[in-house]
matplotlib code that plots the C-alpha trace (Angstrom):
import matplotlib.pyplot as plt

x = [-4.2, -0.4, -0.3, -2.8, -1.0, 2.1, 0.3, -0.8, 3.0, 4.1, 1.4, 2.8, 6.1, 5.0, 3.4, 6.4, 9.4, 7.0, 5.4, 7.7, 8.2, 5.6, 3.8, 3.4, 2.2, -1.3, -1.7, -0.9, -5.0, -5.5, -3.0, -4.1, -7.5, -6.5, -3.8, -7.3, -9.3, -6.8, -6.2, -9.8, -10.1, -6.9, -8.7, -11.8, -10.1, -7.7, -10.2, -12.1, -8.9, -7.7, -11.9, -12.8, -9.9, -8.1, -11.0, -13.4, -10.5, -9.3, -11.7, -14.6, -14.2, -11.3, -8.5, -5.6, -2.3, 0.5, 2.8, 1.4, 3.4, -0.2, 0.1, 2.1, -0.5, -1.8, 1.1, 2.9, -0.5, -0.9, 2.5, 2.6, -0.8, 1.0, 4.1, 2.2, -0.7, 2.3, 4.1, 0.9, 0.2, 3.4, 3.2, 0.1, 0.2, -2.9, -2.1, -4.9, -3.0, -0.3, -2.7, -3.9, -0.4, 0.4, -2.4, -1.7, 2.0, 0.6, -1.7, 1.4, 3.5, 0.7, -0.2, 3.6, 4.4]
y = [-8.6, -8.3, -11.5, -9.2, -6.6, -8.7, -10.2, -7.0, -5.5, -9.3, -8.3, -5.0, -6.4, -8.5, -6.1, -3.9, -6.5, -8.6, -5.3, -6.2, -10.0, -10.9, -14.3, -13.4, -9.7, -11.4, -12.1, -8.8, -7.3, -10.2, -9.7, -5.9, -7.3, -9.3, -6.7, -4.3, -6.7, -7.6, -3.9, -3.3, -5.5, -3.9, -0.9, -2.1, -4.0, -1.7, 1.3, -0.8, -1.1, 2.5, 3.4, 0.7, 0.1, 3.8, 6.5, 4.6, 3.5, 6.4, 9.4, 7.4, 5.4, 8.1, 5.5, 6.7, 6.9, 4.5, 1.6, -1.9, -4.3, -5.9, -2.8, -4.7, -6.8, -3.5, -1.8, -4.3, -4.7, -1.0, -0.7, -3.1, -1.8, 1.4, 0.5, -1.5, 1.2, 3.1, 0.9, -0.2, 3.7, 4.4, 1.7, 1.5, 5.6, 6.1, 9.3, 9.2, 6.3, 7.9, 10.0, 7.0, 5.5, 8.8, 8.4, 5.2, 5.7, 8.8, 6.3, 3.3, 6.4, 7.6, 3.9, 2.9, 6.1]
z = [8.8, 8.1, 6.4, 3.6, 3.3, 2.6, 0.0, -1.9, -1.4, -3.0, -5.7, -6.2, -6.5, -9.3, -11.3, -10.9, -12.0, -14.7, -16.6, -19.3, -19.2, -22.2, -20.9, -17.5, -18.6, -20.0, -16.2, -14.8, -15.0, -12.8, -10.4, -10.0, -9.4, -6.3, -5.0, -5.4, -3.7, -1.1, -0.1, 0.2, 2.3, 4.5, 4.1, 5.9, 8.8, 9.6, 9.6, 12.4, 13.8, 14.4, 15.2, 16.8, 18.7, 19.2, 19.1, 21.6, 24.0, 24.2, 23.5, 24.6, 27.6, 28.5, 29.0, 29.9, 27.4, 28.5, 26.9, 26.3, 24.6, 23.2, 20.9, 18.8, 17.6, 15.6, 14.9, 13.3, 10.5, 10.0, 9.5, 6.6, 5.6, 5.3, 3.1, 1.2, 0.1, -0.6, -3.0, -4.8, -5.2, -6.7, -9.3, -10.3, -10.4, -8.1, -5.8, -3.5, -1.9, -0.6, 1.3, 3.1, 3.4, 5.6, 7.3, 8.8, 9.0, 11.7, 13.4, 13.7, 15.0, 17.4, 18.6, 19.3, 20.9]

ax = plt.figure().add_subplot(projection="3d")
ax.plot(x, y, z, "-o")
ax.set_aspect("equal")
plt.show()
C-alpha cells in the first residue's frame, strides 16, 4: 500500500515539474488518470485499513490501547497515503483532498500514539 501512494506522489511530481515542458505535456491527461486511479485505489485499502483494522479492534472486540511495534506496518502506508493526497490536491487544485489528507494524518497520529 505504500509502494501506491509513492507512486501517485511520483505522479504528482510529474505533473507538477513537466506542466510546462511541451512533448511530455501531451502525456500529462494520462498521467492524472493513473495518479486518479492509483489513489483510488489508496483510498479503498486504506479505508479497510483504519475500519477494518482500528474501529473493530478496538471499539468492537474492546482491545485494549498499548504500543506494538507491528503498527508500523500501517502507519508507515497511511502516512504516505496522507502526503501524497495532499500533494496531488494542491496541484491538481482539488480541495476536498486535503480534507481526507487530515483525516488520515489524525488516524497515523492516533495509530502511532
Amino acid at each position: 500500500m505504500g509502494a501506491m501512494a509513492i507512486t501517485t506522489l511520483a505522479g504528482a511530481e510529474l505533473i507538477r515539474v513537466f506542466a510546462e515542458v511541451n512533448p511530455i505535456c501531451e502525456m500529462l491527461p494520462f498521467v492524472k488518470g493513473v495518479d486518479y486511479y492509483v489513489l483510488g485505489y489508496c483510498n479503498m485499502v486504506d479505508s479497510h485499513a483504519v475500519s477494518a483494522g482500528g474501529l473493530s479492534k478496538y471499539f468492537i472486540r474492546r482491545f485494549k490501547f498499548q504500543y506494538d511495534p507491528l503498527y508500523w506496518g500501517l502507519v508507515f502506508p497511511l502516512g504516505m497515503y496522507s502526503v501524497c493526497s495532499l500533494k496531488l490536491g494542491v496541484i491538481l487544485k482539488v480541495g476536498v483532498m486535503h480534507w481526507i489528507a487530515q483525516a488520515f494524518l489524525l488516524s497515523v497520529c492516533y495509530w502511532h500514539g
